[in-house]
C-alpha positions, 0 to 999 in steps of 0.5 A: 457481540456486535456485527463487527466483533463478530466478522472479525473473529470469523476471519481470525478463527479461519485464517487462525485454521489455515496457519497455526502461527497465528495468534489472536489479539486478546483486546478482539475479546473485550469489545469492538476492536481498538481505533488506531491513531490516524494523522489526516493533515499534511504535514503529518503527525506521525508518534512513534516515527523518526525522520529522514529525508529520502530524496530533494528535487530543487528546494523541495525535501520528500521526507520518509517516516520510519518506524522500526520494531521495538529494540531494533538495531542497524545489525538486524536483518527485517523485512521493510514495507513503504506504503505512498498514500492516495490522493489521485496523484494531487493531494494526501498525506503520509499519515494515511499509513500510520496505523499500519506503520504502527502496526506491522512495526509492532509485528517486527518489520520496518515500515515506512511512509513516504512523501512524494510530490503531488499536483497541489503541492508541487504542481507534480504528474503522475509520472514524477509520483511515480520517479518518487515511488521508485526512488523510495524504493531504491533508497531503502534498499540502498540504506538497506544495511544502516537500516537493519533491512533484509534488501531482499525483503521490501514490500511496496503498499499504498491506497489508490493513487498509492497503490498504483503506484506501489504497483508501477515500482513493480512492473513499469520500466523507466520512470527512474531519476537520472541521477540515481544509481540505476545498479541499485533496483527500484522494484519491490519484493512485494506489492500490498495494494488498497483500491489501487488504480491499475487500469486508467483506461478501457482495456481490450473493450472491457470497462475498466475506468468509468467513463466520465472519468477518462478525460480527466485521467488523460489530462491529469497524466499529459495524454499517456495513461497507458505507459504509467498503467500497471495493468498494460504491463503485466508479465511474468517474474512479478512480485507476489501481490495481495489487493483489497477492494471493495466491490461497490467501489464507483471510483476505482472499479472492482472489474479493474482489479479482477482483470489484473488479477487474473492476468497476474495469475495468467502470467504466472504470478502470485496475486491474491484479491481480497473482495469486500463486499459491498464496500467502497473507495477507501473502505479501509480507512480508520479515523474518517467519518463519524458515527457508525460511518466511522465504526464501520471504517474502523471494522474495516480496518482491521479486516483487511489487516488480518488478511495482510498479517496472513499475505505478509506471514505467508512470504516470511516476514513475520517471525514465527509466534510461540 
């Protein structure tokens, strides 16, 4: 039994203890567990997707990748999740979160990867990925009926640039596009955060940013990390939230985390931290790297989606398994 084979089954057979609705994967016996289909191009390969165009800014269509479960229908009434991939705000791709839409579709939900602008592409800050966040949002929740989805039940996921953002859709007033039906909420029920970037600046004398890294945040955000910060607007009424960091991350630091955590926690929300130890900045990952860089990223993988399995199933968003 390899080191992987057997981290993962410890975490099964104790998530499997603390909720008996679990059920193992009968392919975590037969070896190391399955490499998902990854797309890391842009645009995306994205099997098992249908298309829709979620929002147009001038001449640019941000396109919103679905993935609905097996047999679904407008008349069904499922959870959703939208994951916004990382990038640091200036590249990426939506196919970051194919083997999660993959999975969670395969577990009943809708799940949904969307295309926002970035630097690169459309010369785009922060704060306009952060617009797009939010419209995404607001359109699944406003489609929510022709979709086959519960409007009371939309996680927002993401990685990085990605998770701050899926944070920022939660607890971050204004941002929102003009010309949208601001009636409609653009706030999710549910944040599923990978190394997210909630701290862009040093915060009450802790550091929570490297140090060589503050200029360029300051720069990339036009001078105002503080106001698109997800950890300078925590309070109360927030969304239950799940992260998943790794504690060697030199990118985002795991401290940033930990104080968001607890001042979730201090304010009375639900917020779980997932520490992988020894783990770096994008340690969730499959499909990167090579050789035992890219096994160890594969194990990775599927950890963190046990523990999502567990967070989600927890908020009812997965049907019960017989």
């Amino acid at each position: 039994m390899t080191a992987c084979l057997r981290s993962v089954l410890l975490l099964l057979v104790a998530l499997l203890i603390l909720a008996d609705n679990l059920t193992l994967d009968d392919r975590i016996f037969a070896g190391d567990p399955p490499e998902p289909d990854t797309s890391w191009k842009y645009p995306p390969d994205m099997p098992g997707s249908r298309i829709e165009i979620y929002k147009r800014v001038g001449n640019v269509s941000l396109n919103a990748y679905i993935f609905e479960p097996q047999g679904h229908v407008a008349d069904d009434d499922r959870p959703a999740i939208v994951f916004f991939f990382g990038g640091g705000w200036r590249g990426g791709t939506p196919g970051q979160f194919l083997p999660h839409c993959q999975h969670l579709a395969e577990r009943g939900m809708v799940a949904i990867s969307v295309d926002y602008r970035v630097k690169s592409r459309q010369n785009a800050w922060p704060q306009d990925c952060l617009e797009d966040a939010k419209s995404a949002i607001r359109w699944t929740r406003k489609n929510a009926k022709r979709l086959g989805i519960d409007p009371n039940r939309i996680a927002a996921g993401g990685g990085s640039a990605g998770g701050h953002l899926a944070a920022a859709t939660a607890n971050i007033d204004g941002f929102e596009r003009d010309s949208e039906d601001t009636s409609i909420s653009s706030s999710p029920n549910a944040m599923v955060l990978f190394n997210p970037a909630v701290a862009l600046t040093q915060v009450d004398s802790l550091k929570l940013v490297p140090e060589e890294k503050l200029e360029d945040i300051k720069a990339r955000t036009q001078g105002n990390p503080e106001e698109i910060a997800p950890i300078n607007h925590v309070r109360a009424g927030l969304p239950p939230s799940i992260i998943f960091h790794g504690t060697a991350d030199p990118t985002v630091l795991f401290a940033s985390v930990e104080e968001f955590a607890k001042r979730m926690v201090a304010a009375g929300n639900r917020c779980e931290l997932m520490p992988h130890k020894d783990q770096v900045h994008g340690f969730f990952n499959a499909g990167r790297g090579k050789g035992e860089a890219r096994a160890k990223a594969n194990c990775n993988y599927h950890k963190t989606i046990i523990q999502l399995d567990a967070f989600l199933d927890s908020l009812g968003y997965f049907e019960t398994r017989r």
